[in-house]
C-alpha positions as CSV (number, residue, x, y, z in Angstrom):
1,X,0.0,0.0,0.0
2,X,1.1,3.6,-1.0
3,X,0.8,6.1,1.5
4,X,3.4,8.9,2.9
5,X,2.8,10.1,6.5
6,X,4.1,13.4,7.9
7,X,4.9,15.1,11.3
8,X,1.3,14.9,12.7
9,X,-0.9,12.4,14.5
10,X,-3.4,12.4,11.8
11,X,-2.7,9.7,8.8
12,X,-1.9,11.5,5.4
13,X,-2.2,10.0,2.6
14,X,-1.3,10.3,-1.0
15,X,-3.8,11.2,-4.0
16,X,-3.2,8.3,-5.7
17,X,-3.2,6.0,-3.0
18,X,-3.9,2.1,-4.1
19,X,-4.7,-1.1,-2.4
20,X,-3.1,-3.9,-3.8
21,X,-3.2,-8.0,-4.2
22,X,-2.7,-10.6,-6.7
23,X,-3.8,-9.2,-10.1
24,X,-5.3,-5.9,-9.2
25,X,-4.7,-2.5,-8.2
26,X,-7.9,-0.9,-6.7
27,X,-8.4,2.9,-6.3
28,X,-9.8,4.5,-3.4
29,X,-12.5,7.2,-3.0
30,X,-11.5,10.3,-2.0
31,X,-10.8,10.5,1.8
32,X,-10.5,13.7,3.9
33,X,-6.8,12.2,4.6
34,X,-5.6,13.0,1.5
35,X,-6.7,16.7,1.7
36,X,-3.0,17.6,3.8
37,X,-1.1,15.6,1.3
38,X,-2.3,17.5,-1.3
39,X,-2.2,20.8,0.2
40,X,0.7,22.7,-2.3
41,X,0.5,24.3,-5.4
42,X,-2.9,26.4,-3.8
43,X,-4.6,29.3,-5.2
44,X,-4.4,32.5,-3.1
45,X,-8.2,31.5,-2.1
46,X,-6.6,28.1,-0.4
47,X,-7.6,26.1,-3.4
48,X,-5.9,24.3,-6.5
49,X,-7.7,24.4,-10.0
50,X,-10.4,21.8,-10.3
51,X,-11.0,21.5,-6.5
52,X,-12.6,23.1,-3.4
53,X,-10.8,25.4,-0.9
54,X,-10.6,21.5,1.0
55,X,-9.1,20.1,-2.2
56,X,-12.0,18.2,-2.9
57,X,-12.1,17.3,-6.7
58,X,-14.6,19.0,-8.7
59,X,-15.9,17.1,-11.8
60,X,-18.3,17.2,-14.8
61,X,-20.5,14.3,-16.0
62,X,-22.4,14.7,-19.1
63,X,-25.1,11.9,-20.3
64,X,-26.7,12.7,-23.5
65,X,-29.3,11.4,-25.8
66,X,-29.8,10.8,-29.1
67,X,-33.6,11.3,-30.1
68,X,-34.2,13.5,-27.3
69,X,-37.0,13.4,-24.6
70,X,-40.8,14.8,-25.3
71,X,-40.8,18.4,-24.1
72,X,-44.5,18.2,-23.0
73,X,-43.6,15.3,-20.4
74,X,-40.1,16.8,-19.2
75,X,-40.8,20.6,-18.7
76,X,-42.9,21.8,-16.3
77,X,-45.6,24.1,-17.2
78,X,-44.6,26.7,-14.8
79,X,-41.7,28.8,-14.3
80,X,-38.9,29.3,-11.0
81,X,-39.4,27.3,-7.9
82,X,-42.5,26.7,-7.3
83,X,-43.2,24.4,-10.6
84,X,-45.4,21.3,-11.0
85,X,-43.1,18.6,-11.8
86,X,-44.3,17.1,-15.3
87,X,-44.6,13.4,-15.8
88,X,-41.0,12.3,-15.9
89,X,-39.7,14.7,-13.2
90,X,-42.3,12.6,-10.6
91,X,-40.2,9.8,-9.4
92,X,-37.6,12.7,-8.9
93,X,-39.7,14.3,-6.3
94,X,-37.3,13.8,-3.4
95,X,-34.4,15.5,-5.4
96,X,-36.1,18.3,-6.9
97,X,-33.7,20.9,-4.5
98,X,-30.4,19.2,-6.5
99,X,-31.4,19.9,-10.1
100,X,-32.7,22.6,-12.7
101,X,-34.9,22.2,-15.6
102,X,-33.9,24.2,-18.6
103,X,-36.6,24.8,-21.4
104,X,-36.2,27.0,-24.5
105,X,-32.3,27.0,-25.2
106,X,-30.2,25.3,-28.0
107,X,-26.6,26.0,-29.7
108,X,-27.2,29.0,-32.1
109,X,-26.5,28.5,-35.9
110,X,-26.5,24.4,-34.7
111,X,-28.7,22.5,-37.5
112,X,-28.7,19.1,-39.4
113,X,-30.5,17.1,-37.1
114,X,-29.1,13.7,-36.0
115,X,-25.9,15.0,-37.4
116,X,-26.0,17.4,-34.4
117,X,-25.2,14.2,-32.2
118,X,-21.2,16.6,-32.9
119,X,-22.2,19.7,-31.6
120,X,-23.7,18.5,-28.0
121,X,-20.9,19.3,-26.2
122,X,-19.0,21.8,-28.5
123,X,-21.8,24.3,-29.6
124,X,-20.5,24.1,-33.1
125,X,-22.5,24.3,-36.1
126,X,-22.0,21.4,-38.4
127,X,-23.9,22.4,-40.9
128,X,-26.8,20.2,-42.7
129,X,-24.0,18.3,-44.3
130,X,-21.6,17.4,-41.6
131,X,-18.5,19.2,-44.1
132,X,-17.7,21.8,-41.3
133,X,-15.0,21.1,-39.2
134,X,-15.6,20.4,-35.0
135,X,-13.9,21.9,-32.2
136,X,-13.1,20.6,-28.6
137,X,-15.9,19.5,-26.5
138,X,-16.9,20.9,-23.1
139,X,-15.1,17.8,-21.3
140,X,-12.2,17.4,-23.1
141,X,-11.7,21.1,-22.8
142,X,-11.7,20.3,-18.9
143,X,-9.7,17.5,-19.5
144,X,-6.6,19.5,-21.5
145,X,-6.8,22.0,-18.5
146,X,-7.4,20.0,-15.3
147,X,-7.1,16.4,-16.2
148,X,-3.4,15.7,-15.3
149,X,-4.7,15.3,-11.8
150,X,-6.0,12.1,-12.2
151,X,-5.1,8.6,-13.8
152,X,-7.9,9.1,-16.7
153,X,-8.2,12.5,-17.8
154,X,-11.6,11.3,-19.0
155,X,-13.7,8.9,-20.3
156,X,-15.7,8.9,-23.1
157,X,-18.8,6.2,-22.8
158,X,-21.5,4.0,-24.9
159,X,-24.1,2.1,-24.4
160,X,-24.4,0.4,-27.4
161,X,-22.9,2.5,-30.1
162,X,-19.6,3.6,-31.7
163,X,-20.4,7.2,-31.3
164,X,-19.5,9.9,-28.7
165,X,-20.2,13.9,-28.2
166,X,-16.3,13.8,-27.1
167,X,-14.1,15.8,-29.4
168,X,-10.6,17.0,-29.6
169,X,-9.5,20.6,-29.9
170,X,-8.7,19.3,-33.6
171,X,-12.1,18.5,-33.9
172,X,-12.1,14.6,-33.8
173,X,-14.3,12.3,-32.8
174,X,-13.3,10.2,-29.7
175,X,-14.3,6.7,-29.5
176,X,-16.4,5.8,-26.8
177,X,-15.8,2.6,-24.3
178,X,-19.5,0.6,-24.8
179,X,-18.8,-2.5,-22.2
180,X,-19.5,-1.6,-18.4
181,X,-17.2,-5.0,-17.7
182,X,-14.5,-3.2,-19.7
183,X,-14.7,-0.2,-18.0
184,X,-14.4,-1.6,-14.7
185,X,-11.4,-3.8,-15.8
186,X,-10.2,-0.7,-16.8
187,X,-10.5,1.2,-13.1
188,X,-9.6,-1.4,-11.3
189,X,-7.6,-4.1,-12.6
190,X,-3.9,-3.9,-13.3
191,X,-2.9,-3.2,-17.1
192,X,-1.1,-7.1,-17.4
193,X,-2.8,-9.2,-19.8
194,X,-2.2,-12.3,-17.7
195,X,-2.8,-10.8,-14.1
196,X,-6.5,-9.4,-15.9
197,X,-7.5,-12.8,-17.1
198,X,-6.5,-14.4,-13.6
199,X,-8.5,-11.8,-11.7
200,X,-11.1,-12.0,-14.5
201,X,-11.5,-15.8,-13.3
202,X,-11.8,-15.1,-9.9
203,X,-14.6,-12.8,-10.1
204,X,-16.5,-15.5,-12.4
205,X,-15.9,-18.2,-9.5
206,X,-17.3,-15.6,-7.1
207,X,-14.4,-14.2,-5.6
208,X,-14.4,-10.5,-5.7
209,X,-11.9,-7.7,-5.6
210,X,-12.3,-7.1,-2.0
211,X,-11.2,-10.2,-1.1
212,X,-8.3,-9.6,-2.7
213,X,-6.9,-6.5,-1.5
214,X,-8.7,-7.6,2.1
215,X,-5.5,-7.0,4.0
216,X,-4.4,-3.9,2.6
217,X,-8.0,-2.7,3.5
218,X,-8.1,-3.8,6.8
219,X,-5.0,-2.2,7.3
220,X,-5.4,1.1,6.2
221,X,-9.3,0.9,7.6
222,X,-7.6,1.1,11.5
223,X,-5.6,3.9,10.8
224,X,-8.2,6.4,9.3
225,X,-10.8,8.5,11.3
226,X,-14.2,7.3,11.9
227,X,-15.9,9.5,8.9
228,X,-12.8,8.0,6.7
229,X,-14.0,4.6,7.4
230,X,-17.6,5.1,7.3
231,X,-16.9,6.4,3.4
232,X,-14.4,3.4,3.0
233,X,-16.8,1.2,4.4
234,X,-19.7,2.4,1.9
235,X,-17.8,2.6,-1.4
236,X,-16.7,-0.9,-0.5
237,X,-20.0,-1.9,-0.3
238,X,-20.3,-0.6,-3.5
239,X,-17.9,-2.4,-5.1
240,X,-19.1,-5.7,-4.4
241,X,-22.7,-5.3,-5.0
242,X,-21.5,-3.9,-8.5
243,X,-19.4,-7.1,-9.6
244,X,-22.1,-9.6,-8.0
245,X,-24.0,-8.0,-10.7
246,X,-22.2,-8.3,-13.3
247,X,-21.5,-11.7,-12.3
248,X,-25.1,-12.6,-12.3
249,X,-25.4,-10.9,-16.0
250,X,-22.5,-13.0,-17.1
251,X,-24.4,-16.3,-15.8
252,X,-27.4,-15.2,-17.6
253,X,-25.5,-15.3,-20.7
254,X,-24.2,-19.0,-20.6
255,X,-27.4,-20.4,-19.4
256,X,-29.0,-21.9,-22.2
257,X,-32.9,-20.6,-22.8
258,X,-35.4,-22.7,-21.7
259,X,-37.4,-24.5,-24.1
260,X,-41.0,-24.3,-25.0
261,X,-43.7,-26.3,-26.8
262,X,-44.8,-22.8,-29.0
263,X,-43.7,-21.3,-32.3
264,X,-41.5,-18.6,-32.6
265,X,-43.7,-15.3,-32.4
266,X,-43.5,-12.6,-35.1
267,X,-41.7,-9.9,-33.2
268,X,-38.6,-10.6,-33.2
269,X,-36.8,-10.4,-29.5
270,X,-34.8,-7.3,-29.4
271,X,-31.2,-8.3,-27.1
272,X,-30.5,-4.1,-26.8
273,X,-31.5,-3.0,-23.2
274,X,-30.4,0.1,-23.1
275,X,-32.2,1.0,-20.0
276,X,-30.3,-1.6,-17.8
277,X,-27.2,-1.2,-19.8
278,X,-27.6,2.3,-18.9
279,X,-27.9,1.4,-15.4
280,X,-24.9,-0.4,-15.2
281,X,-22.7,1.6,-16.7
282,X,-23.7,4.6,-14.3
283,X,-22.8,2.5,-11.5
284,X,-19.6,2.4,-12.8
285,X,-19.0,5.9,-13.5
286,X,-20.0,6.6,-9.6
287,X,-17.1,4.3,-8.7
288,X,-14.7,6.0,-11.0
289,X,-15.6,9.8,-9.6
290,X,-15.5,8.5,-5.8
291,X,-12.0,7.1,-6.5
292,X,-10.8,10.3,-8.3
293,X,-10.2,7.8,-11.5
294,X,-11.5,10.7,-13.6
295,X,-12.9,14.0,-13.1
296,X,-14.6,14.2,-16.4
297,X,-17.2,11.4,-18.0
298,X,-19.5,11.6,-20.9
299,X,-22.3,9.1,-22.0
300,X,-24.0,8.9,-24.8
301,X,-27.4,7.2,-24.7
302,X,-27.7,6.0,-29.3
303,X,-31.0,6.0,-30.9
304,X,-30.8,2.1,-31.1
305,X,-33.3,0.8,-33.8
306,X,-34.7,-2.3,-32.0
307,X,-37.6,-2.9,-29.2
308,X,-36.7,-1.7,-25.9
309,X,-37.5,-4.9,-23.6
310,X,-39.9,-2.8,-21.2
311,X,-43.9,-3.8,-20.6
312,X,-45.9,-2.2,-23.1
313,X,-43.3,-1.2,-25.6
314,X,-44.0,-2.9,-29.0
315,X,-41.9,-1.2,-31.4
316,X,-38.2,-0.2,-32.2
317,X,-36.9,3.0,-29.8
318,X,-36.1,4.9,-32.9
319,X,-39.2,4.2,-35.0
320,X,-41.4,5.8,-32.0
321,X,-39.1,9.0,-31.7
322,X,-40.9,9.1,-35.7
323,X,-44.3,9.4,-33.4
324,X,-46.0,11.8,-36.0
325,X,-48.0,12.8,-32.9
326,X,-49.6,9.4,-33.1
327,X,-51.0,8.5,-29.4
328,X,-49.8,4.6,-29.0
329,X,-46.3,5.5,-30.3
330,X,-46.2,8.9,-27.6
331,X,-47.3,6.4,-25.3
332,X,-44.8,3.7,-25.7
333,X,-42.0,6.5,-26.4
334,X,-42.9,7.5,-22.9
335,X,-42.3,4.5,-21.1
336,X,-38.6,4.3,-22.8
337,X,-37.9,7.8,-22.0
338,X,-39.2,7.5,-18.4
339,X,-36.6,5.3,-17.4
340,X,-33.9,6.9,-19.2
341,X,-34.6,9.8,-17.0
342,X,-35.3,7.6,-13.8
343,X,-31.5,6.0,-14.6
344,X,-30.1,9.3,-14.4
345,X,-32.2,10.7,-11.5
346,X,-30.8,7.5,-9.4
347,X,-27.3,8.4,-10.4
348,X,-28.2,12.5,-9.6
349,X,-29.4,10.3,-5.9
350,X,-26.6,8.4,-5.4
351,X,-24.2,11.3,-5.6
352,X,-26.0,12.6,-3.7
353,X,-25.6,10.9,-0.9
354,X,-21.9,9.9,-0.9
355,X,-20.7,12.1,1.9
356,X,-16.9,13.9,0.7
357,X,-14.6,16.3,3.1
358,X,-17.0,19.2,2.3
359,X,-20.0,17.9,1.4
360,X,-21.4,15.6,-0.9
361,X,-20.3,14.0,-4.3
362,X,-22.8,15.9,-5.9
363,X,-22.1,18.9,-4.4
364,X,-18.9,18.7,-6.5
365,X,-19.9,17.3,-9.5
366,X,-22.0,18.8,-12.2
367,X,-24.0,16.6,-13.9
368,X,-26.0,17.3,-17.4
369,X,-28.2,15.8,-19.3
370,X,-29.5,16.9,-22.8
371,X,-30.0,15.9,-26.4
372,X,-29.2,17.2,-29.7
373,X,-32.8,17.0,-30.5
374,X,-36.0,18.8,-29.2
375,X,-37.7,17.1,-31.2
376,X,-36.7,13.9,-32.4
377,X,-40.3,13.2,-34.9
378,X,-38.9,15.9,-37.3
379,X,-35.6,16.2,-36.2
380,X,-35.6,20.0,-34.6
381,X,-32.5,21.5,-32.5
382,X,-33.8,24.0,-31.0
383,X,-35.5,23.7,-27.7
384,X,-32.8,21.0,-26.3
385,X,-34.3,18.7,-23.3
386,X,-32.0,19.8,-20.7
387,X,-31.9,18.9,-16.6
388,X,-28.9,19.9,-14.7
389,X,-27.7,18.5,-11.2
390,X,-25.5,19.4,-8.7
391,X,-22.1,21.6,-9.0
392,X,-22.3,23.2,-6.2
393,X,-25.1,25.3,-7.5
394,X,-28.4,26.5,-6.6
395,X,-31.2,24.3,-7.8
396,X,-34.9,23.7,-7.6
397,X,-36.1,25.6,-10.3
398,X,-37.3,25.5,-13.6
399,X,-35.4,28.3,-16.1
400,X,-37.6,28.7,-18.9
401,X,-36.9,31.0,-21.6
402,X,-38.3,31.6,-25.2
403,X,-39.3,28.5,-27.2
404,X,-39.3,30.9,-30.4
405,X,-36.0,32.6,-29.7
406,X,-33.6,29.8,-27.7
407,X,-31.3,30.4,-25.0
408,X,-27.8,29.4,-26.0
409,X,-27.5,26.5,-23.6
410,X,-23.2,26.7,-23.9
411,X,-23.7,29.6,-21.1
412,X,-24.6,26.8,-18.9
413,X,-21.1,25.5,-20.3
414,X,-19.7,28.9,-19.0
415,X,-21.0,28.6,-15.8
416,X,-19.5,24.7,-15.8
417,X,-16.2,26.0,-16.4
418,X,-16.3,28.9,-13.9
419,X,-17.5,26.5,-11.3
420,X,-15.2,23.4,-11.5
421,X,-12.0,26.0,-11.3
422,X,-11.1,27.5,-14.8
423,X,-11.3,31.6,-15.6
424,X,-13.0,31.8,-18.1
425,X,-16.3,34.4,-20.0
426,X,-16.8,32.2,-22.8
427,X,-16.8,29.4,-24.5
428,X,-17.8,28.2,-28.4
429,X,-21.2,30.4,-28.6
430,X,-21.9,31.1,-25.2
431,X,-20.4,34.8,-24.1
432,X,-21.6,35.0,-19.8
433,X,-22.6,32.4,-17.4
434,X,-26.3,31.1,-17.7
435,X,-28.8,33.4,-16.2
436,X,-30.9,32.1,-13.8
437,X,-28.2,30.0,-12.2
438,X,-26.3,31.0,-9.3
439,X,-23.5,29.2,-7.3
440,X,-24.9,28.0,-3.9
């Protein structure tokens, strides 16, 4: 086990502190122990860039969409705080203080429909044909400036597609990681190809990654605070209950299906469940910001043709974002779209209550989600489904401004960049910090 101690009583230890045993390396969550060990290289305010006047990390999660959400079951009819939450801010009740609802704002000049997938993060007009050239996205433009401070500068994610709203100050594309599994190899399993296949074995038989670092743990565990071990104690927790499900999915799989005495329907059984793949892959992402893995994550959520596998849904997730206004397809649409935004209202939760130094996980992280489309059924970019989470900001409120003449959400991207620690008045389109939306 890394650590360095220094003249004090109180156990220090370094950033990038690991616990280690046979074939894996496994990070740890942030711990107020590390705050003295990183206390150099301080603004004059007491803090470095990217992190709180504790040196807390701060961080930036984006999770977009690609045929949007319908505007008429996201926004609330009412403006400020005192809203009516619409249909799928409901099971989001209990959070409503944590996050903001933005209607009426897009990128300005950004057309071309699904081709605006590119301009999510950067605010850059493609043009209808895709021949105009990209520039850096919101999170890599974090990355370049405060991304040295941790193993990954970021990661770029998928949940079933090769695409990403990640791009480099050259204006490439980059390719997203699309396996949860891989992801967490990634995090938490050391880079050789033999020591990942052994460890890869011995989470199949059921032995997990706590049991082999166990020592390590129990060592450091006695010579940490109380509040240090209570957050060691939960993010362990999490940890296992993460790899006994992906265990249990990777049983699924090799069990053969059970046979029946029926034909083969007509539908055709669609294998893309982008709701639970979603899931997973957001547990994931909460393991990688509580072990200061990365600061900066994007997921992309693909317009995936086939049949969702929830109740009620009949057809293909893309052709019911073509609704035409037809009722049965709004209807179905819903249901998909309900859980997308219940998925990310669990992940806005669980930040929420992972207790840091100075406050909460969420308190520290901004999270976003948001679509190229506003309207998938004729492929519109203005009026971009937006909610926005944590930061440090105030929330509870619903910022609605003109459906005919948007907002230009990449203020809100100004106000990002501001907050998580870099100087900054603009950024791609946006010229000021979004109205409306004042640090806490």
């Amino acid at each position: 086990m890394n650590h360095s101690r220094k003249n004090s009583s109180r156990k220090t230890l370094a950033r990038r502190t690991l616990l280690r045993g046979t074939g894996v390396a496994m990070s740890l969550p942030w711990l107020s122990a590390m705050t003295s060990a990183a206390a150099s290289a301080t603004d004059v305010d007491g803090s470095r860039p990217g992190e709180t006047s504790e040196g807390t990390p701060r961080r930036f999660v984006s999770v977009s969409l690609g045929l949007g959400l319908l505007a008429e079951n996201l926004n609330p009819e009412q403006a400020g705080r005192d809203y009516k939450p619409a249909l799928y801010l409901e099971p989001l009740a209990d959070i409503r203080d944590q996050f903001t609802v933005v209607s009426g704002s897009s990128h300005p000049g950004v057309k071309g429909g699904h081709r605006a997938e590119a301009s999510i993060l950067t605010g850059c007009a493609m043009g209808s044909s895709g021949s105009a050239k990209n520039t850096v996205s919101l999170d890599q433009h974090l990355a370049k400036h405060l991304g040295d401070a941790t193993r990954f500068p970021s990661l770029v994610l998928n949940i079933g597609g090769d695409s990403s709203p990640s791009y480099t100050e050259n204006g490439a594309m980059i390719p997203p990681y699309d396996s949860p599994a891989d992801v967490f190899a990634k995090l938490f399993i050391d880079d050789s190809k033999q020591q990942q296949l052994q460890q890869a074995q011995r989470v199949r038989k059921g032995r997990s990654i706590m049991d082999m670092v166990g020592d390590d743990a129990k060592r450091l565990q006695r010579e940490l605070g109380t509040g240090d071990r209570d957050r060691l104690d939960a993010y362990f927790t999490s940890v296992r209950e993460l790899e006994q499900r992906m265990a249990a999915n990777e049983r699924w799989a090799k069990l053969p299906k059970p046979k029946v005495d029926a034909k083969q329907p007509l539908d055709i059984a669609n294998g893309a469940d982008i709701v639970g793949r979603q899931r997973m892959m957001m547990d994931v992402m909460r393991l990688a910001l509580q072990t200061d893995s990365t600061r900066f994550i994007t997921l992309h959520i693909p317009g995936v043709g086939g049949t969702i596998p929830i109740p009620g849904v009949e057809e293909g997730y893309h052709t019911l974002s073509h609704h035409g206004m037809d009722q049965d397809k709004l209807d179905q649409l819903a249901l998909i779209e309900a859980e997308i935004v219940k998925g990310w209202g669990n992940f806005v939760r669980e930040l929420h209550g992972v207790e840091e130094t100075d406050g909460t996980l969420l308190e520290h992280t901004s999270v976003l989600l948001t679509s190229n489309l506003g309207n998938a059924s004729n492929h519109d970019n203005r009026n971009m489904p937006v909610l926005f989470a944590g930061g440090g900001f105030r929330h509870g409120q619903h910022l609605a401004f003109d459906k005919r003449n948007n907002y230009p959400l990449t203020n809100l991207f100004v106000s990002v960049l501001q907050q998580t620690g870099l100087e900054t008045d603009t950024f791609a389109t946006g010229t000021s910090t979004m109205t409306g939306l004042e640090p806490a």
